[in-house]
C-alpha positions, 0 to 999 in steps of 0.5 A, spaced: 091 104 863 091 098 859 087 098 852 085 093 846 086 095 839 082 092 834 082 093 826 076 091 822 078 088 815 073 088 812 074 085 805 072 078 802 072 073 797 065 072 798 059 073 803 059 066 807 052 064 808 051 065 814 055 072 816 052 078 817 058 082 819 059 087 815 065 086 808 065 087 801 068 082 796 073 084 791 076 090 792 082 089 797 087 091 791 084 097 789 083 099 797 088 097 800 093 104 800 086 108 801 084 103 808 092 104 810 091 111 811 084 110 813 086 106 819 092 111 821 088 117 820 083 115 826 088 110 830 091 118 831 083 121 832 083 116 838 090 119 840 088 126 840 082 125 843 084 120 850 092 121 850 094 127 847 101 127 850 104 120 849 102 113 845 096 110 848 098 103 850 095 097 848 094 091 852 092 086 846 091 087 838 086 083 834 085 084 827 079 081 824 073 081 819 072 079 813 078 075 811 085 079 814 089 073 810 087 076 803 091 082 805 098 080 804 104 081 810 106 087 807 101 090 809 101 088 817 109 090 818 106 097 815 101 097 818 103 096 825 111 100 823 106 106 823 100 105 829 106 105 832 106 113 832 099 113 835 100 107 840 105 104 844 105 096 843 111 095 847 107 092 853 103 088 849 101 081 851 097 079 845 096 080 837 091 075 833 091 075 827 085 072 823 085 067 818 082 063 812 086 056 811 086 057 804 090 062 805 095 060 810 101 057 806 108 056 809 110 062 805 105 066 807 105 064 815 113 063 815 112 071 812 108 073 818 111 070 823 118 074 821 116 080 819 110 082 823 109 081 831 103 077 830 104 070 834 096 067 835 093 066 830 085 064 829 083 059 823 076 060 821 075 052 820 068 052 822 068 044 819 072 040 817 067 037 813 066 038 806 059 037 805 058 042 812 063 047 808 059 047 801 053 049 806 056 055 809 060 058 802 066 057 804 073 057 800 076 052 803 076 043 805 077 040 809 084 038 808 086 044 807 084 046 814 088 041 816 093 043 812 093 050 815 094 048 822 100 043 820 103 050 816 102 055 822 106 050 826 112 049 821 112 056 821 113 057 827 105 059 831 104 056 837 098 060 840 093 057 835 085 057 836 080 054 829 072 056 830 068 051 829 060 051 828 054 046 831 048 046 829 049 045 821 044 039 820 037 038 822 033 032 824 033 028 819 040 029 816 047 025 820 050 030 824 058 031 823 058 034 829 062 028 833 066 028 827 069 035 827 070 034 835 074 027 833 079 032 828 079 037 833 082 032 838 087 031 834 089 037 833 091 038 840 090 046 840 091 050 846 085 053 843 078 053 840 072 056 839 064 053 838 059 057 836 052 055 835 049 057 828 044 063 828 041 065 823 041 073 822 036 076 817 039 077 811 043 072 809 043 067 804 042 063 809 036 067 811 033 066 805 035 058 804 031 057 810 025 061 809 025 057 801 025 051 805 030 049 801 036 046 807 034 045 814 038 046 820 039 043 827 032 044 832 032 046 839 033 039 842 039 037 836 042 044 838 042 042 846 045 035 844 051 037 840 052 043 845 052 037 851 056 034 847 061 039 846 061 041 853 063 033 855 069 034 850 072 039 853 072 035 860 075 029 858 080 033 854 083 039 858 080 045 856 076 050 860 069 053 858 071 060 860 066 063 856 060 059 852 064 058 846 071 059 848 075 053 850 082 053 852 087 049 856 090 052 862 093 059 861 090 058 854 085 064 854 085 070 848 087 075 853 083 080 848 077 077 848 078 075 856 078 084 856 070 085 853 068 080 856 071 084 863 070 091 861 077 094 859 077 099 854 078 097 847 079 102 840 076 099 834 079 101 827 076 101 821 069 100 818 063 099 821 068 097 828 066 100 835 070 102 840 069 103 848 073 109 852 072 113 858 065 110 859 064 113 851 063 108 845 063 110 838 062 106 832 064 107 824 060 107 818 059 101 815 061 103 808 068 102 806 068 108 802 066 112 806 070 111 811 076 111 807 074 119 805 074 121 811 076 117 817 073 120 823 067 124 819 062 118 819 063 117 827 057 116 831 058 116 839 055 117 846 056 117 853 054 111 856 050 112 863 051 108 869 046 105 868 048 102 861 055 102 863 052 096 868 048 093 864 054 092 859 058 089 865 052 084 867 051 082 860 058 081 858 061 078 865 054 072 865 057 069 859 064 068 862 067 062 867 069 068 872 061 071 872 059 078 875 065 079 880 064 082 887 070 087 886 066 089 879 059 090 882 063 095 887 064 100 882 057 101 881 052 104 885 049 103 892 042 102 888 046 097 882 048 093 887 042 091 890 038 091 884 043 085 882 043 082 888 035 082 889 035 079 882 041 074 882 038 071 889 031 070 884 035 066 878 038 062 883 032 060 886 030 058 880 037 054 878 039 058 873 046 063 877 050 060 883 055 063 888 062 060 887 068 065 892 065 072 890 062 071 884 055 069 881 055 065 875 051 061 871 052 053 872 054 050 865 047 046 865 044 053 864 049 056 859 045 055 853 040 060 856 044 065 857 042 070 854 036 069 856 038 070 864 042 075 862 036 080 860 032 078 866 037 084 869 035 089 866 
């Protein structure tokens, strides 16, 4: 059975305004031993637990966070050179590191590409203006962005993808966005992702904008640079195979591709989640807890088919490939008509289509996905 492996780090040089996942600033150097032997204790629970005869095999690995790039290669060679006694990685179609342009030297990169096994790496740009940069709290600039870029493919990175964020700026401010799609072009990367800004409680941008102190985009400047970006993609290559993925053929993050079709994953670290054998499992969000004792603070529950249904339905929505005939048969009798009762009401109204077998949200509708979705459960 093929398996996802991802590990938080959950360590930052700040928060950025809007990110509400979960991190610590300033602490790498002095948890770094304690969160190594953290992550290898519960690397060898999941072992224990779901292949206790062999290395569980790992299909993907996507180290994320928090700021991976604070963590120097050491780090990673070890790590990998010890989860291989809990996880066999000699099948493995991908391993992504995620990164902070300012941390990507040619020295760093030229490391990494040597003595580790991670050959994609995904760039946190969000823009690559800097007046959008001071806005979200990030460390980097413009330039340095594409600095990042130029060194990875030096060292030697071909699999590159940058995140991006729209919606920065409200009515009355000049939008970048046609900007950064215009860097972006330039770049030509197999890969890249665009998120609209949300904004999560408690952040500082929460509280930004409930002082009135800074403005971002309203739903109809939302949906203009969303149309935008979709019209970006076409005229250059790339698919929207998820609502903020892009790739050119071939390009798809095999990891990401794995959530959103219901493969099993393993989460490492503090506050990660995991889903194995129809059983989740989540870790404390605190990384002192965590590193006392791996496994002890774990949280699980068995998914009922029911829930296991409406994860799939939500998931597959968001995605080019949609709700999958051969995907649906695995649930029950009842299941199956229950989707397709609703799925032929949503696609009166518009929002799903039939293409072969499989029901999908027709990209003028993707904005409201989320939405859609809910109307199955």
């Amino acid at each position: 059975m093929k398996t996802g492996l991802y590990t938080h780090i959950p360590f930052c040089r700040s928060k950025c305004s809007y990110c509400a996942f979960y991190s610590v600033s300033g602490r790498e150097n002095d948890y770094r031993d304690s969160y190594l032997r953290a992550l290898l204790q519960e690397a060898d629970y999941f072992k224990k637990r779901y292949s206790p005869n062999r290395p569980i095999e790992i299909n993907t690995w996507y180290v994320g966070g928090g700021t991976p790039s604070l963590l120097p290669v050491p780090f990673y060679a070890g790590l990998y050179r010890h989860l291989s006694d809990s996880m066999d990685f000699s099948r493995v179609r991908e391993i992504t590191l995620e990164a902070n342009p300012e941390h990507l030297t040619l020295a760093y990169l030229r490391d990494l590409y040597l003595y580790t096994p991670v050959r994609r790496l995904s760039i946190g740009v969000q823009s690559f203006r800097d007046e959008d940069l001071q806005r979200l709290n990030r460390h980097h600039s413009g330039k340095e962005a594409l600095r990042a870029v130029e060194n990875a493919r030096k060292a030697g990175f071909e699999n590159i993808t940058v995140d991006l964020i729209y919606g920065l700026r409200d009515k009355e401010e000049a939008s970048t966005w046609k900007e950064n799609l215009k860097t972006l072009q330039s770049l030509s990367l197999p890969h890249f992702s665009a998120y609209a800004l949300t904004v999560e409680p408690n952040t500082v941008l929460f509280r930004k904008l409930a002082q009135g102190k800074i403005g971002i985009a309203d739903e109809a400047l939302l949906e203009r640079e969303y149309f935008l970006l979709q019209e970006f993609a076409s005229e250059n290559g790339y698919e929207a195979y998820e609502i903020s993925n892009y790739a050119k053929e071939g390009a798809y993050s095999v990891h990401n591709r794995n959530y959103w079709r219901n493969v099993p994953y393993i989460g490492l670290g503090a506050s990660a989640h995991s889903y194995m054998e129809n059983e989740r499992h989540w870790n404390v969000s605190d990384v002192r807890a965590y590193m006392k004792d791996a496994v002890e603070g774990k949280q699980f529950e068995r998914l009922t088919e029911q829930d296991s249904y409406h994860e799939y339905i939500m998931t597959a929505l968001r995605t080019m490939w949609g709700v999958e005939k051969e995907k649906l048969e695995a649930f029950s009798p009842r299941l199956q008509s229950e989707f397709h009762q609703r799925a032929e009401r949503q696609a009166q109204l518009g929002n799903l289509e039939r293409k072969g077998d499989a029901w999908v949200i027709p990209s003028s509708r993707r904005l409201l996905t989320d939405g859609i979705a809910a109307e199955f459960f």
